[in-house]
N, CA, C and O atoms as a printed pandas DataFrame, in Angstrom:
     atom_number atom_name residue_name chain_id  residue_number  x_coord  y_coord  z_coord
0              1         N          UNK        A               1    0.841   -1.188    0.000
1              2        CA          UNK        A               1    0.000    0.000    0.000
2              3         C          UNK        A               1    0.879    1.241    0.000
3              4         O          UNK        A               1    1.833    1.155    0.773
4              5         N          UNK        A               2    0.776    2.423   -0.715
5              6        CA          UNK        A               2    1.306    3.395   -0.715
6              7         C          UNK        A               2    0.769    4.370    0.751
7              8         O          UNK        A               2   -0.315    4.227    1.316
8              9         N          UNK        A               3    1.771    5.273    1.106
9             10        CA          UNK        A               3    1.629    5.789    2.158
10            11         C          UNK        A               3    1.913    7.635    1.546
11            12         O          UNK        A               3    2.679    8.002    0.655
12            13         N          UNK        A               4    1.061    8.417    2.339
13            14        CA          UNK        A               4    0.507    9.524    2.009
14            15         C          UNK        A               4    1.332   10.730    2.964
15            16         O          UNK        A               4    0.575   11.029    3.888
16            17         N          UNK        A               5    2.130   11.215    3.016
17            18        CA          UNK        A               5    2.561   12.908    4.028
18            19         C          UNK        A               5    1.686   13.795    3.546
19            20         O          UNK        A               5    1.553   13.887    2.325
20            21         N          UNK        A               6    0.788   14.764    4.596
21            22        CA          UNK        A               6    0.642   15.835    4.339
22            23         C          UNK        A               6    1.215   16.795    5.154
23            24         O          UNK        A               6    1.618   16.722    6.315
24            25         N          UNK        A               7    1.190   17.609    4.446
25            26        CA          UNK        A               7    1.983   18.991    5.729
26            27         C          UNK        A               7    1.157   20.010    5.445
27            28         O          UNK        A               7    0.322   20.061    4.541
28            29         N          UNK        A               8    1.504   21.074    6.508
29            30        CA          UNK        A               8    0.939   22.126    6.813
30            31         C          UNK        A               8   -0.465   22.390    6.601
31            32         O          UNK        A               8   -0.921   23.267    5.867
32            33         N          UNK        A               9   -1.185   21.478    7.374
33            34        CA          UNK        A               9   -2.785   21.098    7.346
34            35         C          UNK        A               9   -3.540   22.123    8.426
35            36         O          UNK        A               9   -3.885   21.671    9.518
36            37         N          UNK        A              10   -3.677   22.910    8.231
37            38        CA          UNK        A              10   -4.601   24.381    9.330
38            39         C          UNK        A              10   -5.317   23.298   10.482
39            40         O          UNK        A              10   -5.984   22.264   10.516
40            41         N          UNK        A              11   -4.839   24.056   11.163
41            42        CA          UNK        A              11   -5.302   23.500   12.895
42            43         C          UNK        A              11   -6.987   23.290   12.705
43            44         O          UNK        A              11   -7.518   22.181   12.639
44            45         N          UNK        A              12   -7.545   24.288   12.649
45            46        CA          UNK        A              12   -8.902   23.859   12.568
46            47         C          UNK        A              12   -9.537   23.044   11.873
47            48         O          UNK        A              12  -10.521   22.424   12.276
48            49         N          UNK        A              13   -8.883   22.928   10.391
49            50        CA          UNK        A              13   -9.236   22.097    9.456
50            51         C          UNK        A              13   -9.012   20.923    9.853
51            52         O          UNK        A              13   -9.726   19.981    9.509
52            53         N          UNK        A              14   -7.681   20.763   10.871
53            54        CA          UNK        A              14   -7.662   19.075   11.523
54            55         C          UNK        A              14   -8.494   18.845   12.519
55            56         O          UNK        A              14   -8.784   17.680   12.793
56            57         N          UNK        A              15   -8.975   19.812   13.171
57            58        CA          UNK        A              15   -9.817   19.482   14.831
58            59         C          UNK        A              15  -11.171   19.072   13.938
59            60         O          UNK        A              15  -11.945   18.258   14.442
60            61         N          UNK        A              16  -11.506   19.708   12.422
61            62        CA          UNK        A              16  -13.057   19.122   11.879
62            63         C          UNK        A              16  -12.386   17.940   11.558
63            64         O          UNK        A              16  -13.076   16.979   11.898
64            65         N          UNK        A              17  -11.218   17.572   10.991
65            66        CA          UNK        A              17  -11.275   15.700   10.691
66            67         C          UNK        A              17  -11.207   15.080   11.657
67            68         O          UNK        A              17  -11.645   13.946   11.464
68            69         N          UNK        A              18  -10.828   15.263   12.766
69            70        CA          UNK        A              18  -10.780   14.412   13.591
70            71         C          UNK        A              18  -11.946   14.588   14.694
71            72         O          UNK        A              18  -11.971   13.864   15.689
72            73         N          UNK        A              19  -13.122   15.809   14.410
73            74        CA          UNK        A              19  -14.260   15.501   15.172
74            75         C          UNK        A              19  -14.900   14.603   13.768
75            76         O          UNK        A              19  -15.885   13.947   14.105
76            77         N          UNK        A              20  -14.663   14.501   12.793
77            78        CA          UNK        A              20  -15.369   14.015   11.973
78            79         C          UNK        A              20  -14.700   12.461   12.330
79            80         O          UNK        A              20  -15.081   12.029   13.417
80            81         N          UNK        A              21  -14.194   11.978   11.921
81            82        CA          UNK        A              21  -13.557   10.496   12.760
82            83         C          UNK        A              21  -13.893   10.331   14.013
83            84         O          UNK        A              21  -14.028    9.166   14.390
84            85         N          UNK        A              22  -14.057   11.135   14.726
85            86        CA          UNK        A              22  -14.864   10.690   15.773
86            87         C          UNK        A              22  -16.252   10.358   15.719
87            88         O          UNK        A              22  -16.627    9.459   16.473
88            89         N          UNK        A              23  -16.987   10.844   15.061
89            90        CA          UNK        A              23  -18.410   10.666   14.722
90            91         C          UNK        A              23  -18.271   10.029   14.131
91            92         O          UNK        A              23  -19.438    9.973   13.743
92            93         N          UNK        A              24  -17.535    8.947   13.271
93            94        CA          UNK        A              24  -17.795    8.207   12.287
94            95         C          UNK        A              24  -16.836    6.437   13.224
95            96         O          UNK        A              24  -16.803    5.372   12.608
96            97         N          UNK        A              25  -16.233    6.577   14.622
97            98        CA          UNK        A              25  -15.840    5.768   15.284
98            99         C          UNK        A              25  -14.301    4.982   14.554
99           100         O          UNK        A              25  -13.841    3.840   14.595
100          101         N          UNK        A              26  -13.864    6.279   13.913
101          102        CA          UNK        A              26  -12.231    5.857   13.261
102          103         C          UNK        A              26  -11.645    6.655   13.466
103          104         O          UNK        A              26  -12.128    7.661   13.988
104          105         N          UNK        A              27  -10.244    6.552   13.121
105          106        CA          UNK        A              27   -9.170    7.305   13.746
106          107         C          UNK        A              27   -9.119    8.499   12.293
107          108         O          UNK        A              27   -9.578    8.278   11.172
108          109         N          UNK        A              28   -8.501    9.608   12.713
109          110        CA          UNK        A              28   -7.967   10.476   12.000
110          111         C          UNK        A              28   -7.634    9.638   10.099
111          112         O          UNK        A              28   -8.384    9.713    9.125
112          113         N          UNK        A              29   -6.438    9.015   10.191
113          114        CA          UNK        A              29   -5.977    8.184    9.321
114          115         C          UNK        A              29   -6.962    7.305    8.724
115          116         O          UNK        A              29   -6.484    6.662    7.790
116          117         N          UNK        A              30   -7.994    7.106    8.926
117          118        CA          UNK        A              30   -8.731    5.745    8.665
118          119         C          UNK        A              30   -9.938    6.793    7.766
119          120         O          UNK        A              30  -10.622    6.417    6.814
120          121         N          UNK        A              31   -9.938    8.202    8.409
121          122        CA          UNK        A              31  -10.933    9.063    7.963
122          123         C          UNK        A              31  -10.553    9.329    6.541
123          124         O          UNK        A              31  -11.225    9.341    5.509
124          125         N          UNK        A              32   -9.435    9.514    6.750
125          126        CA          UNK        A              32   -9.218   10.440    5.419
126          127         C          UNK        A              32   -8.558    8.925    4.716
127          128         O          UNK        A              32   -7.603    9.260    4.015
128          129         N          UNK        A              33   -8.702    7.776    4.685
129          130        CA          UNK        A              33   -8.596    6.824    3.766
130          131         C          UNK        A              33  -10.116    6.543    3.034
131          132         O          UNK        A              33  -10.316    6.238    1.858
132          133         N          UNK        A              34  -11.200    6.763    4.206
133          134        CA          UNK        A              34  -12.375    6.458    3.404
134          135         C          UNK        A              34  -13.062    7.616    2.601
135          136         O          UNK        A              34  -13.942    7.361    1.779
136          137         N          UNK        A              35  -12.725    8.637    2.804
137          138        CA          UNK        A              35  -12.636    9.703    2.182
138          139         C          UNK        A              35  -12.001    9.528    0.616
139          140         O          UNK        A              35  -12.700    9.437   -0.394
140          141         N          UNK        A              36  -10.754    9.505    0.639
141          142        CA          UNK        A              36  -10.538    8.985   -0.719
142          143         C          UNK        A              36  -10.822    8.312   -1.300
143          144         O          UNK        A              36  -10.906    8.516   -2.511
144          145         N          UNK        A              37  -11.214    6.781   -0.559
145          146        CA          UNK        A              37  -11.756    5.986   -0.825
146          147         C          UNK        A              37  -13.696    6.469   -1.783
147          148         O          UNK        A              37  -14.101    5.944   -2.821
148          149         N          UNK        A              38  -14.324    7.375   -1.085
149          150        CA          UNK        A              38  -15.660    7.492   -1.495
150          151         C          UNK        A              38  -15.366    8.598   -2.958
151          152         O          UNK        A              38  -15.676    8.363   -4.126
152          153         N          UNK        A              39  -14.597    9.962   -2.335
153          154        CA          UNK        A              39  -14.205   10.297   -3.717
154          155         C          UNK        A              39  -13.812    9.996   -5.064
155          156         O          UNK        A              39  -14.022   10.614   -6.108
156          157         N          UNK        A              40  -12.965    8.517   -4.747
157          158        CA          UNK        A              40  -12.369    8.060   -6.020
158          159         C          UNK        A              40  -13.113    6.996   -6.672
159          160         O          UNK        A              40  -12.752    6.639   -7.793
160          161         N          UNK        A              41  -14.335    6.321   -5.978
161          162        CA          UNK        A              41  -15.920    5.954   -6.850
162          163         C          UNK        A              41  -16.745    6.799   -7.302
163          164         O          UNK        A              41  -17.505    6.566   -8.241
164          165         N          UNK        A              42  -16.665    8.106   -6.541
165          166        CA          UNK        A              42  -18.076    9.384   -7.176
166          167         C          UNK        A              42  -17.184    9.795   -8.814
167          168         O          UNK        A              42  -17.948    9.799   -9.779
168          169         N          UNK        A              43  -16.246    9.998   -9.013
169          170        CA          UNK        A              43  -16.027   10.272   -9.799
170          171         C          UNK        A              43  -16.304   10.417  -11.077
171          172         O          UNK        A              43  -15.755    9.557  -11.765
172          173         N          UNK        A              44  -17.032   11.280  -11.739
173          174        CA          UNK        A              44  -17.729   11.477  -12.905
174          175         C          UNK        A              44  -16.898   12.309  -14.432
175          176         O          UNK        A              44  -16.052   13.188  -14.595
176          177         N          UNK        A              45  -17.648   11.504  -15.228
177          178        CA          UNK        A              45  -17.360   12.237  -16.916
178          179         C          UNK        A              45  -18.149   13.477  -16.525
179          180         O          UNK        A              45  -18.956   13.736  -15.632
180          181         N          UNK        A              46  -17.479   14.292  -17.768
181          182        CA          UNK        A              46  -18.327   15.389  -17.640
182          183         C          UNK        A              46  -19.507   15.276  -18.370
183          184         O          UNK        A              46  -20.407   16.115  -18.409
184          185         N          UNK        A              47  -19.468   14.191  -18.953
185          186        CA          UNK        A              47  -20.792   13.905  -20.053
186          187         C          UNK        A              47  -22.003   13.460  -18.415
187          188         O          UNK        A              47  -23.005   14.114  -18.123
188          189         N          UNK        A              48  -21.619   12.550  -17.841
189          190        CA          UNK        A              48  -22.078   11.677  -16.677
190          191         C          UNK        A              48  -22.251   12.912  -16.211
191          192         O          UNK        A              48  -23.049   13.465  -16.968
192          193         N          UNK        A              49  -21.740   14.019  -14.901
193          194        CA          UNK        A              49  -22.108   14.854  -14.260
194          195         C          UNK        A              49  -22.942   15.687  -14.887
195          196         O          UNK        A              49  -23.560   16.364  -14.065
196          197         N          UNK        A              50  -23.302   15.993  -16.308
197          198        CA          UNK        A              50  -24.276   16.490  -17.189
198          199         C          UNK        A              50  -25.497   15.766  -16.812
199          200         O          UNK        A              50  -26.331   16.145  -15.989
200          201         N          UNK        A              51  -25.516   14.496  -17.619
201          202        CA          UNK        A              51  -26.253   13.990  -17.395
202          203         C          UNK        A              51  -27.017   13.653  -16.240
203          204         O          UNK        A              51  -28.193   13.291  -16.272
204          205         N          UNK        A              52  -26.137   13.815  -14.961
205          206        CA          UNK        A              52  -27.112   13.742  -13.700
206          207         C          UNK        A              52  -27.486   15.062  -13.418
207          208         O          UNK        A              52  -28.645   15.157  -13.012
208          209         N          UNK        A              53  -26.842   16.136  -13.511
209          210        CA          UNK        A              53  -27.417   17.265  -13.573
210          211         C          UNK        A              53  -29.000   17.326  -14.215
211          212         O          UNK        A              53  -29.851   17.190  -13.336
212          213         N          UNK        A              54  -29.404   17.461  -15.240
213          214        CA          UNK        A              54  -30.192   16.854  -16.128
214          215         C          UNK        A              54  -31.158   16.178  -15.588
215          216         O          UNK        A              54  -32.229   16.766  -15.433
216          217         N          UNK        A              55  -31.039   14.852  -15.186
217          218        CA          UNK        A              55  -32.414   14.433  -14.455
218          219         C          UNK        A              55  -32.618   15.054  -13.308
219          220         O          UNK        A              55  -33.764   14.936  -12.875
220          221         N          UNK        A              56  -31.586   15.925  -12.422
221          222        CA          UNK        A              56  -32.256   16.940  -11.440
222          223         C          UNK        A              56  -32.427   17.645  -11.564
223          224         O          UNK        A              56  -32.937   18.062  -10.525
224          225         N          UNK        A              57  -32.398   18.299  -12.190
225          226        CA          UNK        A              57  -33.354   19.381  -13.172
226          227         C          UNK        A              57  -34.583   19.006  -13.460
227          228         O          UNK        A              57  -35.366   19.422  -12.607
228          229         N          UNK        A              58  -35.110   18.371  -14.336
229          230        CA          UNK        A              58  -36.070   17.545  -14.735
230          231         C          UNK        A              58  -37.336   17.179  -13.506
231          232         O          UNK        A              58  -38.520   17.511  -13.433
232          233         N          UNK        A              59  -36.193   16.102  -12.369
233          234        CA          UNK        A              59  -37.129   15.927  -11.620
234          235         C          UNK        A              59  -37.597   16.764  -10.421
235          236         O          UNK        A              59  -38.596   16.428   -9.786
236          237         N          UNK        A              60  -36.806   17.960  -10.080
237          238        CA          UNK        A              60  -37.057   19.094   -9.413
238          239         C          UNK        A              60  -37.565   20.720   -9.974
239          240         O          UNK        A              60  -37.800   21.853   -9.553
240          241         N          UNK        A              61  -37.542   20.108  -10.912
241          242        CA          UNK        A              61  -38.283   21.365  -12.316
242          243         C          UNK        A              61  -39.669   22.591  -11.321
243          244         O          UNK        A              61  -40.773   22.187  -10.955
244          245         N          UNK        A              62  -39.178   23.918  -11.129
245          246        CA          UNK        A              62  -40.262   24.333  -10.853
246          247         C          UNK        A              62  -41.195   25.008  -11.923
247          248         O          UNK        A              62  -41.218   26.235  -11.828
248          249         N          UNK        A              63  -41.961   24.472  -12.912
249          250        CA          UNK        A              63  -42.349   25.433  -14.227
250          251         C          UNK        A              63  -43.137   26.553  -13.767
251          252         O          UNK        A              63  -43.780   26.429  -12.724
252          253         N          UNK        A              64  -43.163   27.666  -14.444
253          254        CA          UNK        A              64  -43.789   28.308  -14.124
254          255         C          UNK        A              64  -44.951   28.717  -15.050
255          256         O          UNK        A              64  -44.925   28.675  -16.280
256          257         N          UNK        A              65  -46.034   29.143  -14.229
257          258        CA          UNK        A              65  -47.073   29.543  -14.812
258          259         C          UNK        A              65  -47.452   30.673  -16.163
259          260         O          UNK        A              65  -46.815   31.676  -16.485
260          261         N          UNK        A              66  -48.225   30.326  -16.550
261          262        CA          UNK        A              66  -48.891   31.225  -18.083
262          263         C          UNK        A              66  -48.071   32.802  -17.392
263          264         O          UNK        A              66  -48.074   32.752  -16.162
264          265         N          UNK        A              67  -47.680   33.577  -17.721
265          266        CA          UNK        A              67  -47.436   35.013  -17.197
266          267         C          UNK        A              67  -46.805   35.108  -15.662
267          268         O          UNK        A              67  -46.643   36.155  -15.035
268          269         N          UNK        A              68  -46.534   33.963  -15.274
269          270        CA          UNK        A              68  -45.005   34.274  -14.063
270          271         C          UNK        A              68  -43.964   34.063  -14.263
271          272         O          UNK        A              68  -43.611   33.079  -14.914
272          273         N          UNK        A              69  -43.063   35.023  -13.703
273          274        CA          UNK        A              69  -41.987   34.851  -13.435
274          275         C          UNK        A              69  -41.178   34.396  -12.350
275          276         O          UNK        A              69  -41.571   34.554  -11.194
276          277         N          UNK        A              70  -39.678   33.643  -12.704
277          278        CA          UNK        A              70  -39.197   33.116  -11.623
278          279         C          UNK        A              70  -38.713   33.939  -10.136
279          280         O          UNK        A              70  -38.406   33.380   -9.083
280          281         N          UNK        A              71  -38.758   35.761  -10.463
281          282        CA          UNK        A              71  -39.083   36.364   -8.748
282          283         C          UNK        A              71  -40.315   36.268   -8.070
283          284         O          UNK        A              71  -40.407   36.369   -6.847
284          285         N          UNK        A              72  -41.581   36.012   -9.083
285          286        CA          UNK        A              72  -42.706   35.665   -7.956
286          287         C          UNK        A              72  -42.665   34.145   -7.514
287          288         O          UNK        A              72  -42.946   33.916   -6.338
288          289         N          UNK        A              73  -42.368   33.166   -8.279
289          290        CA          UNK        A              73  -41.916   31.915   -7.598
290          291         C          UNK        A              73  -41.126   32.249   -6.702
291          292         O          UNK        A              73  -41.585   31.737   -5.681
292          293         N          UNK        A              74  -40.250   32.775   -6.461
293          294        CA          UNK        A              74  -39.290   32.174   -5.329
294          295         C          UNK        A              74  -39.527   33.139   -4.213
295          296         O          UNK        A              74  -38.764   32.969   -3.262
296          297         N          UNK        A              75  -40.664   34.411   -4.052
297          298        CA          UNK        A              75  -40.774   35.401   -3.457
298          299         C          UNK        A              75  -42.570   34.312   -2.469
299          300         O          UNK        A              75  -43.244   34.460   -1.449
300          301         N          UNK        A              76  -42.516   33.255   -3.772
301          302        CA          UNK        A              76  -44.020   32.645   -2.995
302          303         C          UNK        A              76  -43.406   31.876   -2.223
303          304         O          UNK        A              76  -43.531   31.984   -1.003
304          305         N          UNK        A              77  -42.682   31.019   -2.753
305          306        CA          UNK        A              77  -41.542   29.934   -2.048
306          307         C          UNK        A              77  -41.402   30.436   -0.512
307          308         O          UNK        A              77  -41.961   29.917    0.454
308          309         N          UNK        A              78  -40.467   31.647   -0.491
309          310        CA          UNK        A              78  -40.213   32.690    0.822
310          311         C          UNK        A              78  -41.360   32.907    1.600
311          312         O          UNK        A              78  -41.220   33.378    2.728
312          313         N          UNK        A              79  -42.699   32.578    1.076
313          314        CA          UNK        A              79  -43.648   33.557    1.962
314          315         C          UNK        A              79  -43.697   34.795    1.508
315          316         O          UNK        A              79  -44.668   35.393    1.973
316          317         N          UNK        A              80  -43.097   35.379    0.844
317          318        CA          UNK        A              80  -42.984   37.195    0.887
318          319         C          UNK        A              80  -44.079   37.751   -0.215
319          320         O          UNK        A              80  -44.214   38.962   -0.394
């Protein structure tokens, strides 16, 4: 297995991985293996990230009505 150095990783940015490994019941190291691990399956074409774009679009589509526009949709959305 290949082995990974990082340096100069911002303090806070490590106290969120390692509250995040804690919530997830692994160590620091184990976090950021499954991490790469999930990133390097999501990985998409840009044709593919189109294409899922696309059906969420589609299936979250708000159309709008004969003579509205999309500020009174999203001003109804708000309540306002």
């Amino acid at each position: 297995m290949a082995t990974l150095t990082v340096r100069d990783i911002d303090d806070a940015d490590y106290e969120a991985l390692r509250r995040l490994a804690k919530a997830n019941n692994r160590s620091a190291s184990a976090q950021v293996r499954a991490m790469i691990a999930e990133l390097s399956r999501k990985q998409l074409t840009a044709d593919q990230a189109v294409a899922e774009l696309l059906e969420f679009r589609k299936q979250h589509a708000i159309t709008p009505r004969n003579g509205e526009d999309a500020v009174a949709i999203i001003k109804a959305i708000r309540g306002q």
